[in-house]
MIMIVEX-901396 format. One record per residue: x, y, z of N, C-alpha, C, CB in turn; residue in one letter; residue number from 1. Coordinates in pm, whole numbers, always signed. Glycine has a CB too. Layout:
<rs>
<nc1 X&nc2 Y&nc3 Z&cac1 X&cac2 Y&cac3 Z&cc1 X&cc2 Y&cc3 Z&cbc1 X&cbc2 Y&cbc3 Z&code a&pos NUM>
...
</rs>
This chain:
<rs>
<nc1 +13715&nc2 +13644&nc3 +12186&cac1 +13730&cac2 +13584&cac3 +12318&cc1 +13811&cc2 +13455&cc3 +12311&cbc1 +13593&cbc2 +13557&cbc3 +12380&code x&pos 1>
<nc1 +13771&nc2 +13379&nc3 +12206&cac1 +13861&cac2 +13253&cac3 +12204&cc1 +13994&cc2 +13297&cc3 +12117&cbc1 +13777&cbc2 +13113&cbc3 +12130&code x&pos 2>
<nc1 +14066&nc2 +13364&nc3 +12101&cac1 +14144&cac2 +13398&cac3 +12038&cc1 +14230&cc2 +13477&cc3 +12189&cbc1 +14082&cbc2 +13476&cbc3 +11902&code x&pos 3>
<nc1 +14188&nc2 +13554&nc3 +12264&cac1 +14262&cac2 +13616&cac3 +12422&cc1 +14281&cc2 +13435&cc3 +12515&cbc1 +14093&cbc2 +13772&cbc3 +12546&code x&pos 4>
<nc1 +14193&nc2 +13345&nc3 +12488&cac1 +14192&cac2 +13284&cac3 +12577&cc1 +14312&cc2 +13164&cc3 +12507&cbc1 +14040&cbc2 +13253&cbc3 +12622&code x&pos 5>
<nc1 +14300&nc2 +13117&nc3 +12394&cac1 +14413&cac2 +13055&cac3 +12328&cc1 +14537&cc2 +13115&cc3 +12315&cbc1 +14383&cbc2 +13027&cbc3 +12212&code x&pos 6>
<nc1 +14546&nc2 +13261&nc3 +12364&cac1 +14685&cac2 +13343&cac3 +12339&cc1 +14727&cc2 +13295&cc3 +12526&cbc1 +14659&cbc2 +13574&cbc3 +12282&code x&pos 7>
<nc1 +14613&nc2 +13288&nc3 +12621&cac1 +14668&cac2 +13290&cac3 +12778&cc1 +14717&cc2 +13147&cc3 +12768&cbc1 +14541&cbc2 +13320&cbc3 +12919&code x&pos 8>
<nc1 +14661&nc2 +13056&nc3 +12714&cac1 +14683&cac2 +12928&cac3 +12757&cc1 +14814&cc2 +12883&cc3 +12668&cbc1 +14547&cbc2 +12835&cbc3 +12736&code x&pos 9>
<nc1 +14833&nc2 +12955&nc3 +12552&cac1 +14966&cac2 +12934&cac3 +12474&cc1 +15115&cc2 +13000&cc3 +12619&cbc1 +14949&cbc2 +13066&cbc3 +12283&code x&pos 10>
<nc1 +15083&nc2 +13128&nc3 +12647&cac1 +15085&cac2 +13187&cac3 +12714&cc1 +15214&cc2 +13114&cc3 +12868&cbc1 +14936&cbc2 +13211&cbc3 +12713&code x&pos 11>
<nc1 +15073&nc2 +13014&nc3 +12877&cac1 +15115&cac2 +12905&cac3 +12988&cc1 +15130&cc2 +12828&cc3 +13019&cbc1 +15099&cbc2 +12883&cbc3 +13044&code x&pos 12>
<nc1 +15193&nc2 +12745&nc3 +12840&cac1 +15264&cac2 +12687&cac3 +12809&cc1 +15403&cc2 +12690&cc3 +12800&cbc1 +15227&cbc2 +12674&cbc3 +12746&code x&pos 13>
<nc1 +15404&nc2 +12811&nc3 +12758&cac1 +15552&cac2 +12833&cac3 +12726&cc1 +15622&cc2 +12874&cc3 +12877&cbc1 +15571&cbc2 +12968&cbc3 +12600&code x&pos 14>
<nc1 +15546&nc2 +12920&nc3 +12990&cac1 +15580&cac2 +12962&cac3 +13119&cc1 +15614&cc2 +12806&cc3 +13171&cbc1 +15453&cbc2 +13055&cbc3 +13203&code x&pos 15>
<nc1 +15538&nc2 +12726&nc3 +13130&cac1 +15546&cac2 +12581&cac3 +13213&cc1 +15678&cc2 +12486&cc3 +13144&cbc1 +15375&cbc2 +12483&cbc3 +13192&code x&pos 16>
<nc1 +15691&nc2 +12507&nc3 +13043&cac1 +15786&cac2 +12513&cac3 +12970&cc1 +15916&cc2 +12496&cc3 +12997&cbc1 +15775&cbc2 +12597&cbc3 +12928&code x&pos 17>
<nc1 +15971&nc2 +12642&nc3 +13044&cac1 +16055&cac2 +12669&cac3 +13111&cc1 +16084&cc2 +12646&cc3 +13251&cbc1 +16057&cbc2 +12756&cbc3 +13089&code x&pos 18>
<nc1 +15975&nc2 +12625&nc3 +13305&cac1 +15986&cac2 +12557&cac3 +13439&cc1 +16078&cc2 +12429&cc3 +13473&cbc1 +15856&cbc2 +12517&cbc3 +13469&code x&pos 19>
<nc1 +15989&nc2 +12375&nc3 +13398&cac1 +16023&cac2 +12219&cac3 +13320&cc1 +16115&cc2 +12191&cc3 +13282&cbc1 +15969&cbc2 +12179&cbc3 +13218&code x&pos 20>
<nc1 +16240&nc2 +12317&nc3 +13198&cac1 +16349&cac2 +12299&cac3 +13166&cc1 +16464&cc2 +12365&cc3 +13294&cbc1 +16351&cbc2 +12356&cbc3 +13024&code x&pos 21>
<nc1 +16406&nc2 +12386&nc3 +13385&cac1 +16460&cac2 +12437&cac3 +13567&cc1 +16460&cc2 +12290&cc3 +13589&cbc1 +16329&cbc2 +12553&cbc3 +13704&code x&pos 22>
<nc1 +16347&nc2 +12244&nc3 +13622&cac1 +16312&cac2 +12131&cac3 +13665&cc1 +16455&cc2 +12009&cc3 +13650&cbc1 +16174&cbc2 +12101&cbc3 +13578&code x&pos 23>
<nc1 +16423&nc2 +12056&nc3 +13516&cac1 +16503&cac2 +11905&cac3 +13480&cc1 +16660&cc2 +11921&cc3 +13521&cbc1 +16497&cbc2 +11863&cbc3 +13291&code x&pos 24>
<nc1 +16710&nc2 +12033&nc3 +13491&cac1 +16829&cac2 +12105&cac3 +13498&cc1 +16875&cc2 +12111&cc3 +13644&cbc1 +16810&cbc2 +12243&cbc3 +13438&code x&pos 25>
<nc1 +16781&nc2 +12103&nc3 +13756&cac1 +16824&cac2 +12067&cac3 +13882&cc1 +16851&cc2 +11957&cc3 +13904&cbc1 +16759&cbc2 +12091&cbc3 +13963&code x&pos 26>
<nc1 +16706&nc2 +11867&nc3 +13845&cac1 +16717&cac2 +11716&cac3 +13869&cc1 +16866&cc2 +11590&cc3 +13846&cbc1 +16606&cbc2 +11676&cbc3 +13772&code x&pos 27>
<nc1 +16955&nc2 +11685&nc3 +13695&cac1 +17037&cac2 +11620&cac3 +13666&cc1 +17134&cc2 +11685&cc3 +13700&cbc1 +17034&cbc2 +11581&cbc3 +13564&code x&pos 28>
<nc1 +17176&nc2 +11822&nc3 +13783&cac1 +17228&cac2 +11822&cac3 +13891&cc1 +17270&cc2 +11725&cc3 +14018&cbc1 +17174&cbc2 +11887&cbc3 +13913&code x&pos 29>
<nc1 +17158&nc2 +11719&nc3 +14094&cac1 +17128&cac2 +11643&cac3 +14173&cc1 +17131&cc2 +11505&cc3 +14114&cbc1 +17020&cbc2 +11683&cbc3 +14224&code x&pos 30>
<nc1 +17165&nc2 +11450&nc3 +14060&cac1 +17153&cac2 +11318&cac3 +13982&cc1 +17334&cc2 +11332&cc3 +14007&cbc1 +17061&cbc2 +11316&cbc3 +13785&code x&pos 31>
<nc1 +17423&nc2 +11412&nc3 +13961&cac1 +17528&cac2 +11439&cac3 +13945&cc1 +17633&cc2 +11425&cc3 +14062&cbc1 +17513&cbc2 +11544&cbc3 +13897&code x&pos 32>
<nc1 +17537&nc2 +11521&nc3 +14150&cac1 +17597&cac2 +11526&cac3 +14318&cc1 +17581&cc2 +11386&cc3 +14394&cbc1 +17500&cbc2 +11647&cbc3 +14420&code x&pos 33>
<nc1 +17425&nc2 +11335&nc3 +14391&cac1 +17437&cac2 +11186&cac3 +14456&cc1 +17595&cc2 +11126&cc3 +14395&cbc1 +17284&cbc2 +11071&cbc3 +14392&code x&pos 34>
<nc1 +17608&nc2 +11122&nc3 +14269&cac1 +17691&cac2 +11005&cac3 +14241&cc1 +17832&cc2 +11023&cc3 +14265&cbc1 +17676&cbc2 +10964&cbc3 +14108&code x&pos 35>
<nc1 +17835&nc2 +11142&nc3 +14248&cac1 +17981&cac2 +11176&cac3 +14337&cc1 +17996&cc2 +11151&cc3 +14449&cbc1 +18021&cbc2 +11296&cbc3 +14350&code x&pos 36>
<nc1 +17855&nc2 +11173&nc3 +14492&cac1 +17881&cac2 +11152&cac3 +14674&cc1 +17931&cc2 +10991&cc3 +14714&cbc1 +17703&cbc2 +11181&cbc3 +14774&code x&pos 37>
<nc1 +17873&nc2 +10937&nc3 +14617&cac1 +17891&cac2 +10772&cac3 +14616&cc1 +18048&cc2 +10703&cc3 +14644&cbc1 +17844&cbc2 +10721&cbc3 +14457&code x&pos 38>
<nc1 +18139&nc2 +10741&nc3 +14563&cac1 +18239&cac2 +10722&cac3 +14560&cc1 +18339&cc2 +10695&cc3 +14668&cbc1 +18253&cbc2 +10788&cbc3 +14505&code x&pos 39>
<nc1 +18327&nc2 +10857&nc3 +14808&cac1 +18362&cac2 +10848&cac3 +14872&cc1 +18270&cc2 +10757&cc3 +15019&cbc1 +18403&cbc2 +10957&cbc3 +14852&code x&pos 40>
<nc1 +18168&nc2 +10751&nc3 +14966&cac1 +18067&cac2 +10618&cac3 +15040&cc1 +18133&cc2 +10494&cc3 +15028&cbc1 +17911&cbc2 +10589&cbc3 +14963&code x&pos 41>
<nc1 +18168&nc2 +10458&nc3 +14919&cac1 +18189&cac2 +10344&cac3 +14887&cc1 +18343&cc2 +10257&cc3 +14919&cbc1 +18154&cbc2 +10358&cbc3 +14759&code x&pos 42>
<nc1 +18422&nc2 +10369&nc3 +14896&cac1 +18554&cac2 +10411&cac3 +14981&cc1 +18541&cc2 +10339&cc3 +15143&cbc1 +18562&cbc2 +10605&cbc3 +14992&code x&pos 43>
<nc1 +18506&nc2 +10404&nc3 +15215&cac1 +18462&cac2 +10413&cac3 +15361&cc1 +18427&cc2 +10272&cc3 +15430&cbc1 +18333&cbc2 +10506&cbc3 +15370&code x&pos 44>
<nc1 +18353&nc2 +10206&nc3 +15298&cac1 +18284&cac2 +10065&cac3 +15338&cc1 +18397&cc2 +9984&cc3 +15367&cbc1 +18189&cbc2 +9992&cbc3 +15219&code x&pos 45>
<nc1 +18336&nc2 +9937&nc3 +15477&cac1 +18446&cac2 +9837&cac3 +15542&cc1 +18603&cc2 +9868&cc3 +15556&cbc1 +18442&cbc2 +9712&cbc3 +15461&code x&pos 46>
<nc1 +18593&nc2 +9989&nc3 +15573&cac1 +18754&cac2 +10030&cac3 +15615&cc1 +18726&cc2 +10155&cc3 +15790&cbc1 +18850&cbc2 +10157&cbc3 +15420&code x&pos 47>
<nc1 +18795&nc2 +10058&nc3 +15829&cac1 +18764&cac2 +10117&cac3 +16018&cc1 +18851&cc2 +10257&cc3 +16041&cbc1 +18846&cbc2 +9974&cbc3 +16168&code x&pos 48>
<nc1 +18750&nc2 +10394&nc3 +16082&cac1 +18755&cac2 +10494&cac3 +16088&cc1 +18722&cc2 +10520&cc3 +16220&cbc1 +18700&cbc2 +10543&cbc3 +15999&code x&pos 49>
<nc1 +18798&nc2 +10673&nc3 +16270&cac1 +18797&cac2 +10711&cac3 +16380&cc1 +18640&cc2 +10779&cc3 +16410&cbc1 +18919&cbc2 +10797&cbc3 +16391&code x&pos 50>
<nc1 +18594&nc2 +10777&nc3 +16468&cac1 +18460&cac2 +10849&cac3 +16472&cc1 +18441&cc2 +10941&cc3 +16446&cbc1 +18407&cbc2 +10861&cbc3 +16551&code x&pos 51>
<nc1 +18513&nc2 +11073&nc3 +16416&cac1 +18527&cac2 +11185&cac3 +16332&cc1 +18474&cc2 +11160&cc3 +16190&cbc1 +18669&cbc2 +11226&cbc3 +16329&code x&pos 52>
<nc1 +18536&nc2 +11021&nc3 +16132&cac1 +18521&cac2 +10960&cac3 +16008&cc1 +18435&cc2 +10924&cc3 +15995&cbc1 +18580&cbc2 +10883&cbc3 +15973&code x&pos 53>
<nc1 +18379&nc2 +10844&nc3 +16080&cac1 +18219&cac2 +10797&cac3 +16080&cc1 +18108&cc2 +10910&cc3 +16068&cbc1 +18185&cbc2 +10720&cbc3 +16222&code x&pos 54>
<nc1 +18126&nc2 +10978&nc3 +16117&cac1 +18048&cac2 +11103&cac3 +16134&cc1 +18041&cc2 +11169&cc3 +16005&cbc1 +18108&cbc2 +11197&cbc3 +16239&code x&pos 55>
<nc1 +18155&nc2 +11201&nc3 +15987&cac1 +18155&cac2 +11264&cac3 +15844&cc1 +18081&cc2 +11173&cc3 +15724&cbc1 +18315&cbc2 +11287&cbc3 +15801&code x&pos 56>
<nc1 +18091&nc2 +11092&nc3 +15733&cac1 +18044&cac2 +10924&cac3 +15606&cc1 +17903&cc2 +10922&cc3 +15666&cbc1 +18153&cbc2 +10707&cbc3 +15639&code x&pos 57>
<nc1 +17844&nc2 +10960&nc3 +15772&cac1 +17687&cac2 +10909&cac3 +15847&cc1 +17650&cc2 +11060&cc3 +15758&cbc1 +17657&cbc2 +10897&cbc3 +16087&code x&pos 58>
<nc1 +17706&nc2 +11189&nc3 +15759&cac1 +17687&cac2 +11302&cac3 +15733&cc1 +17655&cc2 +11331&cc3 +15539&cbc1 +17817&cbc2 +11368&cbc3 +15806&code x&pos 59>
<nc1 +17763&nc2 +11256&nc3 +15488&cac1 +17721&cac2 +11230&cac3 +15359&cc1 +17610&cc2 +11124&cc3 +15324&cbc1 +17830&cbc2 +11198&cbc3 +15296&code x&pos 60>
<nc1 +17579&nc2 +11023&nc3 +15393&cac1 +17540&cac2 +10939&cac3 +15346&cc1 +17365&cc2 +11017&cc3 +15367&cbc1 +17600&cbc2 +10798&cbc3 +15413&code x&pos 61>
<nc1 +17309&nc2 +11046&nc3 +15496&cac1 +17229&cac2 +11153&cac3 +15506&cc1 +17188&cc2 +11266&cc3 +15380&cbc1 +17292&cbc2 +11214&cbc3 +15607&code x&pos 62>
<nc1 +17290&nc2 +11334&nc3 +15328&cac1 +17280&cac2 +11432&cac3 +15258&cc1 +17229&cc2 +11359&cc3 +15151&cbc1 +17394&cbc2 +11512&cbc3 +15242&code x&pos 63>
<nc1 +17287&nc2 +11246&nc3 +15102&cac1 +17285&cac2 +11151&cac3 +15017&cc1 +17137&cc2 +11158&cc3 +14988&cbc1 +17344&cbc2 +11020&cbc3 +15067&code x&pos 64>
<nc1 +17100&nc2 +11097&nc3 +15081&cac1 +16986&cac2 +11021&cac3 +15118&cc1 +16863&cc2 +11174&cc3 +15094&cbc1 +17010&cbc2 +10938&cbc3 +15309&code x&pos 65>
<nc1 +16844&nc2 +11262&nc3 +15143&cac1 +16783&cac2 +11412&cac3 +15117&cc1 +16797&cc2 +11444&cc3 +14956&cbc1 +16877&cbc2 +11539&cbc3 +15214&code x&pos 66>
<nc1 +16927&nc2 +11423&nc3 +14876&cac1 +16921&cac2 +11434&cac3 +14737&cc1 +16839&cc2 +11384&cc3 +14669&cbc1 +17006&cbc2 +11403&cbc3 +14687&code x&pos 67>
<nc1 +16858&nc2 +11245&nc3 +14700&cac1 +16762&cac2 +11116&cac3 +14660&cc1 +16601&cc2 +11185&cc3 +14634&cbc1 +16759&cbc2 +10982&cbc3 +14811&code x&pos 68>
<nc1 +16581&nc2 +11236&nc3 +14799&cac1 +16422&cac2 +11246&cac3 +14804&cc1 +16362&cc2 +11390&cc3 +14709&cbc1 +16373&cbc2 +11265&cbc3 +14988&code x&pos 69>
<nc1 +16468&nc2 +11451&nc3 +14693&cac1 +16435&cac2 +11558&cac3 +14607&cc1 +16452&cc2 +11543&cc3 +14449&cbc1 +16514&cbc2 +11664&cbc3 +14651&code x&pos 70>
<nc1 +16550&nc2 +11436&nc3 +14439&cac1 +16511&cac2 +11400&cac3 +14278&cc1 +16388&cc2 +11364&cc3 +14284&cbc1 +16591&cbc2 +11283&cbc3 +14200&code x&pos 71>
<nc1 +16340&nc2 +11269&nc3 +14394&cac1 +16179&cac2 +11171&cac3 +14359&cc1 +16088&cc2 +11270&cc3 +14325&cbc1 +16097&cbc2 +11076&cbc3 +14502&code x&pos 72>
<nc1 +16098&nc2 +11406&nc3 +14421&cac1 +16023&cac2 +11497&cac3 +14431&cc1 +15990&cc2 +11644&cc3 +14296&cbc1 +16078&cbc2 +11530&cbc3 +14556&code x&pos 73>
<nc1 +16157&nc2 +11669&nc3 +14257&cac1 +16164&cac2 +11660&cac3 +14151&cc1 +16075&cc2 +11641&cc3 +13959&cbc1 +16218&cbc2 +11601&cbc3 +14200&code x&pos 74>
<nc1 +16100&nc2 +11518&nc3 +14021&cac1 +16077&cac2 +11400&cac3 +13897&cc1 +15917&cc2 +11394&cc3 +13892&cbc1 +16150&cbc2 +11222&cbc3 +13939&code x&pos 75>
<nc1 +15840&nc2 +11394&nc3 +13975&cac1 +15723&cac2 +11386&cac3 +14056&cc1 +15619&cc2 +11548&cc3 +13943&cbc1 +15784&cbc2 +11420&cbc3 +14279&code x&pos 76>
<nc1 +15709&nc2 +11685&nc3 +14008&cac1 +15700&cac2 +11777&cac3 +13968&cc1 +15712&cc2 +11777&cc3 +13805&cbc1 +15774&cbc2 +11840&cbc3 +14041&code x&pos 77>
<nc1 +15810&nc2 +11729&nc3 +13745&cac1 +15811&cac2 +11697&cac3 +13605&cc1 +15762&cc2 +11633&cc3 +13536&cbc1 +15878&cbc2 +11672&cbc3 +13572&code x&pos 78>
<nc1 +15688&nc2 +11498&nc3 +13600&cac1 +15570&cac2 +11443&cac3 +13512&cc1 +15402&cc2 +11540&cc3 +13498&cbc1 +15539&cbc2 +11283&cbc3 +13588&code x&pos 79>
<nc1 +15421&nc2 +11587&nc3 +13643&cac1 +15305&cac2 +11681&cac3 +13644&cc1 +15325&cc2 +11786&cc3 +13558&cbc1 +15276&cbc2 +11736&cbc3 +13773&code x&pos 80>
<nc1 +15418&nc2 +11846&nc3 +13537&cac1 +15460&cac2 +11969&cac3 +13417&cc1 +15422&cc2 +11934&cc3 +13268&cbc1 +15635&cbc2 +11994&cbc3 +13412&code x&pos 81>
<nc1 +15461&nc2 +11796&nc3 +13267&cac1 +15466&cac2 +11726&cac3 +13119&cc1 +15277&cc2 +11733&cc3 +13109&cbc1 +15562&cbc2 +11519&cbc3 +13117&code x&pos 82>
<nc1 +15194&nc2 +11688&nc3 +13204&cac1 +15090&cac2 +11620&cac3 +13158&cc1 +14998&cc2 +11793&cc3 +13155&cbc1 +15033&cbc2 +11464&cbc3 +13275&code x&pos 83>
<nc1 +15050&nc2 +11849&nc3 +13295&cac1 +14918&cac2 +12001&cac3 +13281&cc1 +14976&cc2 +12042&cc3 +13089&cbc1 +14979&cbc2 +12217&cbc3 +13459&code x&pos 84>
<nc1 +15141&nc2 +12049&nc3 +13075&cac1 +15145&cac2 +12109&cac3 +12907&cc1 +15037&cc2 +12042&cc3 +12834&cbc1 +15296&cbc2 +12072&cbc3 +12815&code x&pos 85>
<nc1 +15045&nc2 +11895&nc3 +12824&cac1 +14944&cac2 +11820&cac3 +12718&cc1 +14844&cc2 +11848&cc3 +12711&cbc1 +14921&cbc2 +11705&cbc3 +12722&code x&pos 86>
<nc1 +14789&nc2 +11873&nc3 +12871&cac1 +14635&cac2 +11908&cac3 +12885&cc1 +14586&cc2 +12039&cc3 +12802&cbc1 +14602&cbc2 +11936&cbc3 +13045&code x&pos 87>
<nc1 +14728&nc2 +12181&nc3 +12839&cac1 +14659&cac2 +12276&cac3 +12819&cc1 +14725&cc2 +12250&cc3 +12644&cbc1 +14684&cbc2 +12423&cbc3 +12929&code x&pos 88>
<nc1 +14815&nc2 +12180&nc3 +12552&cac1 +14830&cac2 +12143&cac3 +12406&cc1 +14650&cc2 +12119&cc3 +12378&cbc1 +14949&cbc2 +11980&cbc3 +12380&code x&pos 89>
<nc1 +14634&nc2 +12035&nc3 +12408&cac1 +14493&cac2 +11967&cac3 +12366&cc1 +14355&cc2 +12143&cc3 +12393&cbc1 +14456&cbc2 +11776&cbc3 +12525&code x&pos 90>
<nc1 +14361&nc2 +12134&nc3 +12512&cac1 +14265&cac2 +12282&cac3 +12495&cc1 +14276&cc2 +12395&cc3 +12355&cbc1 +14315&cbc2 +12384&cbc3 +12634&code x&pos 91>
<nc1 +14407&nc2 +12399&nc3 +12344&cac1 +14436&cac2 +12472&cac3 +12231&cc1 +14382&cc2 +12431&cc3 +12111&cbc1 +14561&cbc2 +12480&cbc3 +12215&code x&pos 92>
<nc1 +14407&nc2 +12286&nc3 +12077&cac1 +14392&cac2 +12208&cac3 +11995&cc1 +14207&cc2 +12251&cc3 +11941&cbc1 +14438&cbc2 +12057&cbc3 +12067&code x&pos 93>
<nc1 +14170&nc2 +12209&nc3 +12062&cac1 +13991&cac2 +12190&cac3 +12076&cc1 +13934&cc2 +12365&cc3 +12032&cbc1 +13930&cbc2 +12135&cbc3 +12295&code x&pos 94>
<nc1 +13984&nc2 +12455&nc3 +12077&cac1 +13957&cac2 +12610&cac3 +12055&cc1 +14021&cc2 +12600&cc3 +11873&cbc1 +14072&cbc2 +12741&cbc3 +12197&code x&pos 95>
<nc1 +14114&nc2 +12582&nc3 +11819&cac1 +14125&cac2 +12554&cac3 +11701&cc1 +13983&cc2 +12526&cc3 +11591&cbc1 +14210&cbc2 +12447&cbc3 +11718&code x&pos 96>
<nc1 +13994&nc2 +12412&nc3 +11628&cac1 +13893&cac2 +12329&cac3 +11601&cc1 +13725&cc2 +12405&cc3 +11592&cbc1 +13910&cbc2 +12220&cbc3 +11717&code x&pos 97>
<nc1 +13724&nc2 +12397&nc3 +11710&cac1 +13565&cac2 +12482&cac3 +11716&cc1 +13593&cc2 +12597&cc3 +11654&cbc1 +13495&cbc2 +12523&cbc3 +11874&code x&pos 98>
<nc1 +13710&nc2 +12677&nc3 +11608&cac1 +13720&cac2 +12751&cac3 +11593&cc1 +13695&cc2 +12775&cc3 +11401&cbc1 +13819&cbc2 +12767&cbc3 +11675&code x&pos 99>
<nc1 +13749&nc2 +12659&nc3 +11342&cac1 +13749&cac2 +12614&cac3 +11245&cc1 +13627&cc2 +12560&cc3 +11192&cbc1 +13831&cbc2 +12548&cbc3 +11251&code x&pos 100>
<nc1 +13532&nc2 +12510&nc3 +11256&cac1 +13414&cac2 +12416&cac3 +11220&cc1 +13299&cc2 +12607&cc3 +11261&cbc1 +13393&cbc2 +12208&cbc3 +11372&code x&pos 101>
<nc1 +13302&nc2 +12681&nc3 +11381&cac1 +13221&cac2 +12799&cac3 +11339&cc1 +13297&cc2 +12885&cc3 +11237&cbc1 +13182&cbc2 +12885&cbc3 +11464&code x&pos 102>
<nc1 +13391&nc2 +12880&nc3 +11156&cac1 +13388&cac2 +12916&cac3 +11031&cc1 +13359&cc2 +12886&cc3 +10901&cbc1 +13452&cbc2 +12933&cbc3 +11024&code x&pos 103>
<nc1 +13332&nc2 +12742&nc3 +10964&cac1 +13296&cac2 +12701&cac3 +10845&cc1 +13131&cc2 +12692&cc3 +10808&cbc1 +13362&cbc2 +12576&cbc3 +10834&code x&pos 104>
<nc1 +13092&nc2 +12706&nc3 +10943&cac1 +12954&cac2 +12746&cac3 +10935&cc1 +12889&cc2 +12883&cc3 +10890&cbc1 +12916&cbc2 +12728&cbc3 +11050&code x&pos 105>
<nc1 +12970&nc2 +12973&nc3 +10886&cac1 +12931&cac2 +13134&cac3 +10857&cc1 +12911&cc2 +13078&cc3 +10704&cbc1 +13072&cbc2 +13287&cbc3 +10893&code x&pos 106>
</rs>
């Protein structure tokens, strides 16, 4: 039994894992796109545009701003990934263990 249950939790590690490496792989995406977007932000500042222009610069800066909240969100998701792995590392760890100390008792 502890041997099916250390194979699920290995199991769902390696599933979380890969998540985690999505995770991150969007995040520095999106890390990528903000800063490009920046450029032409920064451009814009203080140079007087037709309202077409404005619109378009209110339109990035928006999008901007939505990137932002999804890295936080992101990032958020990836510390939680990092800590459930540790948690379910350590379970493993502990099934080891007990696993090791009732053998050594037989």
């Amino acid at each position: 039994m502890a041997t099916e249950f250390k194979n699920f939790v290995n199991n769902q590690i390696t599933q979380e894992k890969s998540c985690f490496i999505r995770y991150v792989e969007e995040r520095n995406e999106l890390r990528k796109r903000v800063e490009a977007s920046q450029d032409p932000i920064n451009v814009s500042d203080g140079m007087p545009f037709k309202t077409k222009h404005s619109a378009i610069i209110g339109c990035l800066r928006e999008t901007q701003k939505m990137d932002r909240n999804r890295i936080i969100m992101l990032t958020a998701l990836i510390n939680d990934i990092i800590d459930g792995i540790r948690e379910k590392e350590c379970q493993v760890k502990l099934l080891e263990v007990n696993e090791q100390v009732s053998s050594d008792t037989d």
